[in-house]
KELO-680466 format. One record per atom (N, C-alpha, C, O, CB): chain; x negated, y, z; residue number from 0; atom name; residue in one letter. Coordinates in Angstrom, 3 decimals. Glycine has a CB too. Layout:
# residues N
A_X_Y_Z_NUM_CA_A
...
This chain:
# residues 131
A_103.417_23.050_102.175_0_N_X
A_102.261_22.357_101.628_0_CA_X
A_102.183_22.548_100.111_0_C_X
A_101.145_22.955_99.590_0_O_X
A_102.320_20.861_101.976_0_CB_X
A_103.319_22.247_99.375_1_N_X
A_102.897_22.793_98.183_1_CA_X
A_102.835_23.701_97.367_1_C_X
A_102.453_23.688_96.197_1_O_X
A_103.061_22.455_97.744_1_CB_X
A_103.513_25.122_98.479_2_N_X
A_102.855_26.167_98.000_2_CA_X
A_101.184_26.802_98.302_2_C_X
A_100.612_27.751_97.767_2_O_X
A_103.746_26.999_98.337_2_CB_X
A_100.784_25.997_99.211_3_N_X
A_99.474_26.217_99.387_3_CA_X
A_98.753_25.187_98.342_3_C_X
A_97.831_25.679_97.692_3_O_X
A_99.092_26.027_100.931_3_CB_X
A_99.057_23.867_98.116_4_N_X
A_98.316_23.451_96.783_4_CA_X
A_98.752_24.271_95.258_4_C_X
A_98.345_23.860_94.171_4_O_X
A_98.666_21.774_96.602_4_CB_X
A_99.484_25.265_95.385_5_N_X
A_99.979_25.744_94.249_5_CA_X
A_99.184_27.056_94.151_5_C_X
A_99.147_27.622_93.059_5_O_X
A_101.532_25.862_94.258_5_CB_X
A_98.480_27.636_95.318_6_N_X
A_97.516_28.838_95.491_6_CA_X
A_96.036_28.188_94.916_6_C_X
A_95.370_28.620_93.974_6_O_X
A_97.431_29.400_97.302_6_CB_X
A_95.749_27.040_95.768_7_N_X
A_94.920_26.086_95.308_7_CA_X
A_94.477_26.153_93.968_7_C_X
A_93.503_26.839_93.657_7_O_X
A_95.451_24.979_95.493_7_CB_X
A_95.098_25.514_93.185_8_N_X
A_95.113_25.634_91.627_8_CA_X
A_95.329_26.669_91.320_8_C_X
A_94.976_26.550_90.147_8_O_X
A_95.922_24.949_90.901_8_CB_X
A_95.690_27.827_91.413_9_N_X
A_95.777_29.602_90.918_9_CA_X
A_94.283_29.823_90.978_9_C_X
A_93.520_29.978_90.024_9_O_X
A_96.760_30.918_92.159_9_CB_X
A_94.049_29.811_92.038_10_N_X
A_92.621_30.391_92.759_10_CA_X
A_91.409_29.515_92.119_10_C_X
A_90.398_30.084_91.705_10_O_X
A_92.617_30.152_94.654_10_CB_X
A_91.515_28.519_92.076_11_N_X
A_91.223_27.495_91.152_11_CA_X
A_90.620_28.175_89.860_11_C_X
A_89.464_28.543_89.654_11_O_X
A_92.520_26.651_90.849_11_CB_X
A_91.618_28.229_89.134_12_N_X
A_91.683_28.275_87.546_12_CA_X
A_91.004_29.861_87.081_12_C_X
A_90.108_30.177_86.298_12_O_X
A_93.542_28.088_86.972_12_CB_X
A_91.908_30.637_87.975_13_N_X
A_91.029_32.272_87.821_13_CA_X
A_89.946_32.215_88.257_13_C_X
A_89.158_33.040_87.797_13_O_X
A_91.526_33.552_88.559_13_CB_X
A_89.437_31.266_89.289_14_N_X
A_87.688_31.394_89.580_14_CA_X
A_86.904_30.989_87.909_14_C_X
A_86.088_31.648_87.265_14_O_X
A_87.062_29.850_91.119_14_CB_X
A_87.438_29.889_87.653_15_N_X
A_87.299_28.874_86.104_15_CA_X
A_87.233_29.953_85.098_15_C_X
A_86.210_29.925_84.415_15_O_X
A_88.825_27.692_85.642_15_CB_X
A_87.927_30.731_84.886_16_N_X
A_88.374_31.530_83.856_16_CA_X
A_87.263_32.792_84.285_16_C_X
A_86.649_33.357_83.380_16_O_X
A_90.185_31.856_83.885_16_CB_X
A_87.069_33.155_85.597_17_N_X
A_86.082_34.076_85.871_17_CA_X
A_85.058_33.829_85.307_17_C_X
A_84.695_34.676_84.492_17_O_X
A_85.812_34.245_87.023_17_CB_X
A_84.020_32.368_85.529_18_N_X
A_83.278_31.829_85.109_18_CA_X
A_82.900_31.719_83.867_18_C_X
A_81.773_31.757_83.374_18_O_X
A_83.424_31.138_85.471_18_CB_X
A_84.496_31.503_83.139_19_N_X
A_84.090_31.584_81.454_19_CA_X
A_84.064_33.256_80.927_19_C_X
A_83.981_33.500_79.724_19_O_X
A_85.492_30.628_80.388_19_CB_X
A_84.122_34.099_81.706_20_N_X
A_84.292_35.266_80.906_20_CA_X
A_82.514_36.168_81.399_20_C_X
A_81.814_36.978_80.790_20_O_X
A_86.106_36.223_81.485_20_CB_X
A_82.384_35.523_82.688_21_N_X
A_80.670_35.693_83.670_21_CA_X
A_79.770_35.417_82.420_21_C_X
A_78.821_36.096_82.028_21_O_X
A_80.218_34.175_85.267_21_CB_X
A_80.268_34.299_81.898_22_N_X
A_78.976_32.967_81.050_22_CA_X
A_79.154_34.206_79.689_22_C_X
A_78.166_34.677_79.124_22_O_X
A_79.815_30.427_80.510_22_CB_X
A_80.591_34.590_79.330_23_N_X
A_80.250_34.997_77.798_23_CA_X
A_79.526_36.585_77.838_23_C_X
A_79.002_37.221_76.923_23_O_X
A_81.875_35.023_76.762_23_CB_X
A_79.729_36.935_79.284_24_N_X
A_79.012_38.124_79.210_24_CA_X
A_77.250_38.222_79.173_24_C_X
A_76.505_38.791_78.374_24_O_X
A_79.537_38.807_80.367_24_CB_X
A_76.978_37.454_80.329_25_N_X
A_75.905_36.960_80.026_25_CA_X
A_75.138_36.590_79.036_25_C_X
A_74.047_37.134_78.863_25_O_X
A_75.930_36.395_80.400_25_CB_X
A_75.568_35.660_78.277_26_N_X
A_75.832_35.553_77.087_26_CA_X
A_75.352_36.793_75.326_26_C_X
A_74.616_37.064_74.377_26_O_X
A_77.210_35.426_77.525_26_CB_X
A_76.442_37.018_76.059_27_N_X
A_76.445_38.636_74.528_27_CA_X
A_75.225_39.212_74.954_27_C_X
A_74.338_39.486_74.146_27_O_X
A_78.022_40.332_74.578_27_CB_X
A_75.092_39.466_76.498_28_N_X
A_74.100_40.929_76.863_28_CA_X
A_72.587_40.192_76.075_28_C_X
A_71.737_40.795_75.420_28_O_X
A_73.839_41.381_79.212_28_CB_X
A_72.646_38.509_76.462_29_N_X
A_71.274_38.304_76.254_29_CA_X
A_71.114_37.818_74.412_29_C_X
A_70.053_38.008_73.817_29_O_X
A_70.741_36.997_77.502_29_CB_X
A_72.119_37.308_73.851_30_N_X
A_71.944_37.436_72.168_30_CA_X
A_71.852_38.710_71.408_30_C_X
A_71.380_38.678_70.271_30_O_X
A_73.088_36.833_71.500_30_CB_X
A_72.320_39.994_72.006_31_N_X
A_72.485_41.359_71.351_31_CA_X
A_70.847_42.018_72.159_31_C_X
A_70.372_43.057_71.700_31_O_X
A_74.358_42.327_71.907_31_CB_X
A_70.494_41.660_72.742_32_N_X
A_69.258_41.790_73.434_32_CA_X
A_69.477_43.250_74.328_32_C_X
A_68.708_44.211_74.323_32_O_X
A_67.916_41.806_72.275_32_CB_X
A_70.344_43.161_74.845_33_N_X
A_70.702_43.736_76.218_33_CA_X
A_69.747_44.024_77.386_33_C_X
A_69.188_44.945_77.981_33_O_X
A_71.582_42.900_76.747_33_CB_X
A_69.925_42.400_77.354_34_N_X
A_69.159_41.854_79.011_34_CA_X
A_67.208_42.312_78.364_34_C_X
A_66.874_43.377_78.882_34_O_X
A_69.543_39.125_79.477_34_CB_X
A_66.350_41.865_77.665_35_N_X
A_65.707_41.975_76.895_35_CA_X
A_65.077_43.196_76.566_35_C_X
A_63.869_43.209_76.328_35_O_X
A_66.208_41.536_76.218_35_CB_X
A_66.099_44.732_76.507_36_N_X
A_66.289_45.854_76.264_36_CA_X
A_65.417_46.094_77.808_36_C_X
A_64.236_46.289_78.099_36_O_X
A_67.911_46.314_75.888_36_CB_X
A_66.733_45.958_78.601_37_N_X
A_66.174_45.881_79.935_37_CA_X
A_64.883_45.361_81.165_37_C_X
A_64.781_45.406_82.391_37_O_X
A_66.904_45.516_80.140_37_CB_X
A_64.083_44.897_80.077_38_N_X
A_63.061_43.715_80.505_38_CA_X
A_63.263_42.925_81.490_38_C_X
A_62.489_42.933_82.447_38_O_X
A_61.891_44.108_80.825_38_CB_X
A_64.739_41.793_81.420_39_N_X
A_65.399_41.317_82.283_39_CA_X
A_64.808_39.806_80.767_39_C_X
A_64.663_40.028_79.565_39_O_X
A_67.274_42.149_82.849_39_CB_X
A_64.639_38.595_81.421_40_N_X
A_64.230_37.118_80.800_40_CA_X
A_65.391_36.133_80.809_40_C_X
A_65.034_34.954_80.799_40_O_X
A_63.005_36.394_81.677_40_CB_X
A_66.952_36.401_80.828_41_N_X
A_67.777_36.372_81.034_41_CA_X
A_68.635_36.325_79.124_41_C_X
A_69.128_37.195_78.406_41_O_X
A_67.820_37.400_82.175_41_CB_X
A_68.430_34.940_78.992_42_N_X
A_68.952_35.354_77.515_42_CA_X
A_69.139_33.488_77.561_42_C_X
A_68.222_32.667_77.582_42_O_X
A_67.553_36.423_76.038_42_CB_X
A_70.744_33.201_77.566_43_N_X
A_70.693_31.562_77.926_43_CA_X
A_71.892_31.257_76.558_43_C_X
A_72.895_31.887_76.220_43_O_X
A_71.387_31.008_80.024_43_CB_X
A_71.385_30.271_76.121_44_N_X
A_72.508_29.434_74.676_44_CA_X
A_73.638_29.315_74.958_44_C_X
A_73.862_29.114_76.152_44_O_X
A_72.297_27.887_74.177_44_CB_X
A_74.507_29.366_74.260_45_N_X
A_76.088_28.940_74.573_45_CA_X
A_75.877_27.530_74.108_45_C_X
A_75.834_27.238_72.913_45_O_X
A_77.473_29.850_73.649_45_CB_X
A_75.721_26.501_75.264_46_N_X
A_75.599_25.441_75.053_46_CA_X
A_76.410_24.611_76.061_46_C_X
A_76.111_24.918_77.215_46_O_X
A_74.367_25.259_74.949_46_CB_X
A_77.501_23.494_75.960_47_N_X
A_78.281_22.970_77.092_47_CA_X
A_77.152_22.914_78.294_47_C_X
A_77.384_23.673_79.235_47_O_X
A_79.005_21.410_76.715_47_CB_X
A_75.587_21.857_78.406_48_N_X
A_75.284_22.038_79.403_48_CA_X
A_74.965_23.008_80.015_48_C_X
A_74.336_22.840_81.060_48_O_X
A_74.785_21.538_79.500_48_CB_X
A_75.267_24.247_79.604_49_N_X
A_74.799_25.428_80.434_49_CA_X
A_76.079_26.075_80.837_49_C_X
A_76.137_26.856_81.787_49_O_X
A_73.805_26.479_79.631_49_CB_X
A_77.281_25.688_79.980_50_N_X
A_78.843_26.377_80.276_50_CA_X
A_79.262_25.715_81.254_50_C_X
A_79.602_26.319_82.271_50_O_X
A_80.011_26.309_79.144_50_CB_X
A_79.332_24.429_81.189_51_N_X
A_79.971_23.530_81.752_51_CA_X
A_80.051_23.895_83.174_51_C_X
A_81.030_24.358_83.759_51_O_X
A_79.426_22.320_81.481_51_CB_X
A_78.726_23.586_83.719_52_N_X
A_78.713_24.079_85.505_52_CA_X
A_78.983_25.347_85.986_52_C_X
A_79.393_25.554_87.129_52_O_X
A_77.378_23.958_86.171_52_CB_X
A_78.718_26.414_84.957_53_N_X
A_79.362_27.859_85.204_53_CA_X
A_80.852_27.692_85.204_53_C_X
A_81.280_28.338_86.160_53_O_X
A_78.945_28.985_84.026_53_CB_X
A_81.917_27.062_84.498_54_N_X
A_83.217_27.030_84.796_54_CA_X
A_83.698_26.526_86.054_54_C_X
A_84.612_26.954_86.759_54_O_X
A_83.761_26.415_83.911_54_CB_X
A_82.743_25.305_86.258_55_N_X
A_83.622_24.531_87.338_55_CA_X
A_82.788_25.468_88.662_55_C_X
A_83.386_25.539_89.735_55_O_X
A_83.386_22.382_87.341_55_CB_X
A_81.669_26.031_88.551_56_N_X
A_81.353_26.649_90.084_56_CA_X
A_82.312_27.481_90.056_56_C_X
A_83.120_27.401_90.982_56_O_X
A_79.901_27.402_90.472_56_CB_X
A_82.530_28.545_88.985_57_N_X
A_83.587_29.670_88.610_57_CA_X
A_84.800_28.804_89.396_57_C_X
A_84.961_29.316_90.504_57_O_X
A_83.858_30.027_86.645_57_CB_X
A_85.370_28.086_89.267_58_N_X
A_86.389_27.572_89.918_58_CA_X
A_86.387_27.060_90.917_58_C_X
A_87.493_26.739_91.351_58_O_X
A_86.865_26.963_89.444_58_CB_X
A_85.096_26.722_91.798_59_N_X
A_85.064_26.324_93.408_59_CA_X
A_84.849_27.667_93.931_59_C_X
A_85.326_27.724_95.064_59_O_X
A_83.781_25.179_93.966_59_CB_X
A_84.295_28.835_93.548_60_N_X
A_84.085_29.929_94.358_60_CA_X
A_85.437_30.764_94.129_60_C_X
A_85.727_31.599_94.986_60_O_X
A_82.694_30.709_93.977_60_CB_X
A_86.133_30.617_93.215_61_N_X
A_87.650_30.796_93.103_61_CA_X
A_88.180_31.104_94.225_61_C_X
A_88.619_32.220_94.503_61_O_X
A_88.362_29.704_92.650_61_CB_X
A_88.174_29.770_95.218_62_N_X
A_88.573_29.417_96.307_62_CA_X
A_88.408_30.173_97.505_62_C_X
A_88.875_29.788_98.577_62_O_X
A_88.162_28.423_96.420_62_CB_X
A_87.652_31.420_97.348_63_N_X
A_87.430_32.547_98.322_63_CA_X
A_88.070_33.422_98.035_63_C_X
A_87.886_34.424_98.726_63_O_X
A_86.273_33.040_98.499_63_CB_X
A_88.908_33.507_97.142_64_N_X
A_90.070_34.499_97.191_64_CA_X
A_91.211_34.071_98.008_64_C_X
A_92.319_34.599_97.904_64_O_X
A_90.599_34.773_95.826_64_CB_X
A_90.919_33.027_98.897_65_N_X
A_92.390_32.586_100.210_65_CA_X
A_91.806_33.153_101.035_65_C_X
A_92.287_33.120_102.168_65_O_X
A_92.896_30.875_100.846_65_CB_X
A_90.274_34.055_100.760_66_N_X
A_90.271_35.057_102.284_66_CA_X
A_91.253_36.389_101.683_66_C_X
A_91.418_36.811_100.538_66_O_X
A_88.205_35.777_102.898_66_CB_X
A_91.822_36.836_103.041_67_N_X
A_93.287_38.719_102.884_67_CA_X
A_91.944_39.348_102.689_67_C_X
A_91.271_39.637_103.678_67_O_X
A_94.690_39.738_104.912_67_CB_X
A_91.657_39.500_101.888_68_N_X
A_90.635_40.976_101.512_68_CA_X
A_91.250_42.030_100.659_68_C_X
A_91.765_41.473_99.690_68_O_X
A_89.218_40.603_100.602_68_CB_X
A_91.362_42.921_100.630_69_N_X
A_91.920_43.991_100.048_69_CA_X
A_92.844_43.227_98.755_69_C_X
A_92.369_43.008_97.641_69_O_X
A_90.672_45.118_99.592_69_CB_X
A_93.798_42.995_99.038_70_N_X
A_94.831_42.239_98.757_70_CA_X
A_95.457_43.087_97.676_70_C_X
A_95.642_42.654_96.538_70_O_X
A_95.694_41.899_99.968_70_CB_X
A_95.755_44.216_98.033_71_N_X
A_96.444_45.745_96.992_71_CA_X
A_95.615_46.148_96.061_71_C_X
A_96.059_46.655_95.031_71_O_X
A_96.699_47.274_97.805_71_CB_X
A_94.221_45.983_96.275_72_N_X
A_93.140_46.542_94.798_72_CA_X
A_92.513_45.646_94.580_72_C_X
A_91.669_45.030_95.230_72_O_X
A_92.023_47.747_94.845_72_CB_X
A_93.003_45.525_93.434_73_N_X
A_92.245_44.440_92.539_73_CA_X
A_90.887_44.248_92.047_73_C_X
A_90.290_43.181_91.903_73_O_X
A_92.761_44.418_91.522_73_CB_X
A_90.473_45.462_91.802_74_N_X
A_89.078_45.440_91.525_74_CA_X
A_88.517_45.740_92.781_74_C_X
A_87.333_45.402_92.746_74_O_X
A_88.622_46.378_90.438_74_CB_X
A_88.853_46.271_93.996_75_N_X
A_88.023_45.862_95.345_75_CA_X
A_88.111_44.916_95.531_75_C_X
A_86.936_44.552_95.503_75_O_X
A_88.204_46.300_96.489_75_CB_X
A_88.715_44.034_95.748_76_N_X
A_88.762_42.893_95.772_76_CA_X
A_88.167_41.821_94.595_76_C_X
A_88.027_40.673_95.017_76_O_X
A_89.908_42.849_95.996_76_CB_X
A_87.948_41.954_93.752_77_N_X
A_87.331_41.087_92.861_77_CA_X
A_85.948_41.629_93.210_77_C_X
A_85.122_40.874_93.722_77_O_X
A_87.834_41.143_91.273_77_CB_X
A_85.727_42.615_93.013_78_N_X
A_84.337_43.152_93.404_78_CA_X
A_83.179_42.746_95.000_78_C_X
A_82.010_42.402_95.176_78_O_X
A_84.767_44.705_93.456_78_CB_X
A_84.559_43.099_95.981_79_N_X
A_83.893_42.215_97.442_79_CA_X
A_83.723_40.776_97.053_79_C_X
A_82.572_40.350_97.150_79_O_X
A_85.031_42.196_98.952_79_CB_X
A_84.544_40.037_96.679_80_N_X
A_84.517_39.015_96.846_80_CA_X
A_83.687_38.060_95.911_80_C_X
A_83.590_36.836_95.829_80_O_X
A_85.601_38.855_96.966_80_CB_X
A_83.264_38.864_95.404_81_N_X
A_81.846_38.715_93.902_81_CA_X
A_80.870_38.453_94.650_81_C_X
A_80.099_37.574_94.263_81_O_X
A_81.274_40.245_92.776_81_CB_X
A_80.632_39.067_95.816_82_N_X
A_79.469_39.313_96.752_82_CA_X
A_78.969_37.775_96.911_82_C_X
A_77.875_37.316_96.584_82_O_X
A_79.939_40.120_98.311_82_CB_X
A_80.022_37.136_97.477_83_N_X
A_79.459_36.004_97.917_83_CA_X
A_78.833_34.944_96.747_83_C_X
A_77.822_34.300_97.024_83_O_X
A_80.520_35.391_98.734_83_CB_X
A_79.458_34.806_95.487_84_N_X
A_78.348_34.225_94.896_84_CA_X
A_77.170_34.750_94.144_84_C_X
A_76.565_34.047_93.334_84_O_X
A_78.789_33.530_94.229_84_CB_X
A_76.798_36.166_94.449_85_N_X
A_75.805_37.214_93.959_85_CA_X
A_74.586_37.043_95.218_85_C_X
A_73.376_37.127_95.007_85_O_X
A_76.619_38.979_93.844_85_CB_X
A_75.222_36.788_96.548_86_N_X
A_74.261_36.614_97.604_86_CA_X
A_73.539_35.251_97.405_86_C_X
A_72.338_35.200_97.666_86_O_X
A_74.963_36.697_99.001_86_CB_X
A_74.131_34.239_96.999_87_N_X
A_74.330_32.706_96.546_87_CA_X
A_73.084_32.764_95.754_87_C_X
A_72.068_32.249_96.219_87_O_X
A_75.839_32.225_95.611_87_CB_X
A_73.066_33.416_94.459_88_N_X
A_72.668_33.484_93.242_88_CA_X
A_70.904_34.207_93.684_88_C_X
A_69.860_33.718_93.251_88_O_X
A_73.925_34.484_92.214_88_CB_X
A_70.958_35.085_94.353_89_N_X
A_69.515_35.864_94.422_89_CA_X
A_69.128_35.463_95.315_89_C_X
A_67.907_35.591_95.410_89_O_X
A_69.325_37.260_94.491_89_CB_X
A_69.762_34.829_96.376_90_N_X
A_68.751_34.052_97.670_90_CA_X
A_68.754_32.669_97.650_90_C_X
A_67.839_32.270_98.371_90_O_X
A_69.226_34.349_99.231_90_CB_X
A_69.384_31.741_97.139_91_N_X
A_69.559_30.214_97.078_91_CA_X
A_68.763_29.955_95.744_91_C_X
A_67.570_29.724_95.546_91_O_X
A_71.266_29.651_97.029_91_CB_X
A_69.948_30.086_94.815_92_N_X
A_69.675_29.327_93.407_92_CA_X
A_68.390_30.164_92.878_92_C_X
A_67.468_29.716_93.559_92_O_X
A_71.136_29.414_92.192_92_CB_X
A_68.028_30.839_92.285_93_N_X
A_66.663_31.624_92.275_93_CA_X
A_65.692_31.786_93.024_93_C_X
A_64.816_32.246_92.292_93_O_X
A_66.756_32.584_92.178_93_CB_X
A_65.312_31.696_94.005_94_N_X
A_63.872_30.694_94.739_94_CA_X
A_63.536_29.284_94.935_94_C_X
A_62.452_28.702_94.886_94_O_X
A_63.726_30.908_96.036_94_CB_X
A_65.041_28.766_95.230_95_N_X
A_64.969_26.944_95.757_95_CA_X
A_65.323_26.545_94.287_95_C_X
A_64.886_25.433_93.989_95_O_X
A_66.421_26.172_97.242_95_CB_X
A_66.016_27.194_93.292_96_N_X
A_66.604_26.023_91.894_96_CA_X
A_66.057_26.399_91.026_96_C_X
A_65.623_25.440_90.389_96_O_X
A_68.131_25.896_91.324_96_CB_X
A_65.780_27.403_90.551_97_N_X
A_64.930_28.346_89.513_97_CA_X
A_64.193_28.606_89.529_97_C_X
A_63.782_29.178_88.519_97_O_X
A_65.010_29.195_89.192_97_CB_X
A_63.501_28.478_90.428_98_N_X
A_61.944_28.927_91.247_98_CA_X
A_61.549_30.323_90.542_98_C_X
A_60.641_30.290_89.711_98_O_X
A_60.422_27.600_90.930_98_CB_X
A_61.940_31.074_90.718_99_N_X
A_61.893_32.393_90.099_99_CA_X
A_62.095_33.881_91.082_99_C_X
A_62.344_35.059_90.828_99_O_X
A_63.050_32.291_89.021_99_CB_X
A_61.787_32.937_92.525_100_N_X
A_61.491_34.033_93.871_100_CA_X
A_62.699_34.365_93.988_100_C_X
A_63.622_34.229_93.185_100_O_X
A_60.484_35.443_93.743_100_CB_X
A_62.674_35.111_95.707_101_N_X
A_64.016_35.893_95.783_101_CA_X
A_64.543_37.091_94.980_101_C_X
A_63.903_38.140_94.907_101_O_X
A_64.074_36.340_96.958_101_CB_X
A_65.462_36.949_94.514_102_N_X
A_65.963_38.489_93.490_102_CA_X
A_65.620_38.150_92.620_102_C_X
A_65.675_38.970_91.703_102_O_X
A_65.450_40.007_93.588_102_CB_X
A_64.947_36.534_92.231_103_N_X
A_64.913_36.719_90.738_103_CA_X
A_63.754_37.877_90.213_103_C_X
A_63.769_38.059_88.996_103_O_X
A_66.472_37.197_90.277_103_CB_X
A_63.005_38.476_90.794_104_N_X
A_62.205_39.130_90.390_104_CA_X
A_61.384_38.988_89.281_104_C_X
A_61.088_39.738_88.351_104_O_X
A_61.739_39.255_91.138_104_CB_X
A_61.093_37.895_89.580_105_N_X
A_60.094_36.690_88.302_105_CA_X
A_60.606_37.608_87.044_105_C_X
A_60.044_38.403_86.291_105_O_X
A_60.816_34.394_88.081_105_CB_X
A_62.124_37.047_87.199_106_N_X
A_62.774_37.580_85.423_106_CA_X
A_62.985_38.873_85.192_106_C_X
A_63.117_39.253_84.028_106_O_X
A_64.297_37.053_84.962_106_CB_X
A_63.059_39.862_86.368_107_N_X
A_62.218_41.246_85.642_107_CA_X
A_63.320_41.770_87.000_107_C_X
A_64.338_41.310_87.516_107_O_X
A_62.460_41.949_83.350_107_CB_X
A_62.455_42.980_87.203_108_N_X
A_63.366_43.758_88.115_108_CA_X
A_64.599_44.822_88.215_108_C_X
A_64.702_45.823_88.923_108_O_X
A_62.696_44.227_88.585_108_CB_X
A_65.118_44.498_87.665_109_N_X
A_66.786_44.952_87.286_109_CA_X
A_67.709_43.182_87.099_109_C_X
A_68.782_43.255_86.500_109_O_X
A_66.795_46.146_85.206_109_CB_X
A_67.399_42.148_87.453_110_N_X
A_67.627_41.647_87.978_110_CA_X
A_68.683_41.132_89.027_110_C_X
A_69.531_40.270_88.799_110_O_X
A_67.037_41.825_87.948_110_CB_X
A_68.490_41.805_90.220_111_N_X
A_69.789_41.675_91.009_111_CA_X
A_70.670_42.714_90.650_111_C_X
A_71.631_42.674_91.419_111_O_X
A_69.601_41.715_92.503_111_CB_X
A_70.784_43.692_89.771_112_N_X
A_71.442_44.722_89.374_112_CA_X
A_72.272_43.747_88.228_112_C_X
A_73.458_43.546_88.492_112_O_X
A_70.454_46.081_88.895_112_CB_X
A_71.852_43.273_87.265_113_N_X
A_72.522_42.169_86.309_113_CA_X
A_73.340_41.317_87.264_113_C_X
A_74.565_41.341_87.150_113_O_X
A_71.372_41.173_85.443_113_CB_X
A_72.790_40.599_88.158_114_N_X
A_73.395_39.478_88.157_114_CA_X
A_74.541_39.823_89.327_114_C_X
A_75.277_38.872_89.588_114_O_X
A_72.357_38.242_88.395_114_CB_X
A_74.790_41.085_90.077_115_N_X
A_76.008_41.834_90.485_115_CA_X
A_76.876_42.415_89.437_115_C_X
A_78.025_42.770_89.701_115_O_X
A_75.634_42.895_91.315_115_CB_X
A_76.375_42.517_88.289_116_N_X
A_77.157_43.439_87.447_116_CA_X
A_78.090_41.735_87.356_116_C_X
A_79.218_41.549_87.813_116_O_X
A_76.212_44.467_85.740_116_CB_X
A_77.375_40.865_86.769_117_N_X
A_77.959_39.826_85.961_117_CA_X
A_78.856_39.140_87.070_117_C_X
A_80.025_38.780_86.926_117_O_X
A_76.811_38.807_85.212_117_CB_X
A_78.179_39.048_88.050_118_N_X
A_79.220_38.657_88.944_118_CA_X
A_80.387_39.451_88.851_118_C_X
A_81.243_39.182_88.008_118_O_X
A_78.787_38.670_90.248_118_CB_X
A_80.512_40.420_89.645_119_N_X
A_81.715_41.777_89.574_119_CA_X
A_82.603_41.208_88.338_119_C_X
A_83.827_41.158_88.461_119_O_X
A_80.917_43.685_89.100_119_CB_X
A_82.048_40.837_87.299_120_N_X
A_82.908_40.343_85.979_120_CA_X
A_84.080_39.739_86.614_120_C_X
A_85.249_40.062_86.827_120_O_X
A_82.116_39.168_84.920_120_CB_X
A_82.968_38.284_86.934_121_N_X
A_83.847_37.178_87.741_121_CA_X
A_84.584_37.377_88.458_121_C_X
A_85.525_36.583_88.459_121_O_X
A_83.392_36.421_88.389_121_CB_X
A_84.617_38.491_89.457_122_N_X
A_85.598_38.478_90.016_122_CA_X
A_86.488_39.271_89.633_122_C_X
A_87.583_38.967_90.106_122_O_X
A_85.419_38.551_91.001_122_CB_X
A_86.503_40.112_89.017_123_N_X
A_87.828_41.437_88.753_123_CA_X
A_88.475_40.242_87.590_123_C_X
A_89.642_39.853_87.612_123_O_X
A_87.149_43.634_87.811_123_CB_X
A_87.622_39.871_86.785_124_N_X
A_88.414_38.565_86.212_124_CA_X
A_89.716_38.114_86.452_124_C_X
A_90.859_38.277_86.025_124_O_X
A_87.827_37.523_86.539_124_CB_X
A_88.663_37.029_87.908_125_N_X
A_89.720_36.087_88.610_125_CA_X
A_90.903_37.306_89.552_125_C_X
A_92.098_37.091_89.347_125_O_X
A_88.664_34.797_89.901_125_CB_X
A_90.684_38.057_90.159_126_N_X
A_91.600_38.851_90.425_126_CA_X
A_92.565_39.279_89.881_126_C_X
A_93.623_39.408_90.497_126_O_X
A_91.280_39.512_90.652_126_CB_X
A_92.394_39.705_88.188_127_N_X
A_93.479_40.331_87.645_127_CA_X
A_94.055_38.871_87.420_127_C_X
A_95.251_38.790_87.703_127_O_X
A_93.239_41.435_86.325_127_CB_X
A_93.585_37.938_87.063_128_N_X
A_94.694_36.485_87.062_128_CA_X
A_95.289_36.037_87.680_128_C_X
A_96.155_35.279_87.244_128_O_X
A_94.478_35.502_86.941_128_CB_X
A_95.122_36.294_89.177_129_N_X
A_95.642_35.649_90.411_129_CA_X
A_97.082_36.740_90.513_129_C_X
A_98.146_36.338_90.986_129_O_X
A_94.336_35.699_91.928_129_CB_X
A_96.924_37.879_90.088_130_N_X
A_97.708_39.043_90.088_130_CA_X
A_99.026_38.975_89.516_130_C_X
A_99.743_39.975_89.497_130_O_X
A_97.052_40.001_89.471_130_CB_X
């Protein structure tokens, strides 16, 4: 038992830490005018209420690294397992929370291409930490 609450908190903290490194990328692309470059509408403040919930989701989706997915490569594995909050992100939160249609289209079409890249962050992130 408490080596499984001890995976818990690993998986945990590298999702957390994924999250904070997701947010600063995000971040840079949209202050250096990256996203913008790209005609992507994607340019958000480094502000706690906007960090804040990116760390702690970063650290509940963490928690999908206790699925055996390519366990030996790290960046396959950070990369698959990115999927699931990239599927999250362009079909949930961006039509029902953002109202900004599926894919996010609204905010320009390169779009779900960003918000896989930024994901992918998150996870090769949390992967190389869990490592």
């Amino acid at each position: 038992m408490r080596n499984f609450i001890r995976k818990l908190s690993l998986y945990f903290s590298a999702g957390a830490l994924g999250g904070l490194t997701n947010s600063a990328a995000i971040w840079l692309a949209g202050m250096t005018g990256f996203t913008a470059y790209l005609q992507v509408k994607i340019a958000p403040a480094w502000t706690l209420p906007w960090l804040y919930p990116r760390i702690v989701w970063g650290g509940v989706w963490g928690l999908i690294f206790l699925l055996p997915i390519a366990k030996s490569h790290v960046f396959t594995r950070g990369v698959l397992l990115s999927l699931g909050p990239t599927l999250v992100q362009l079909f949930w939160v961006f039509p029902f929370k953002a109202h900004v249609g599926y894919l996010g289209f609204e905010l320009g079409y390169l779009t779900p291409l960003l918000v896989f890249l930024f994901n992918a962050i998150w996870g090769i992130t949390a992967a190389l930490w869990i490592r």
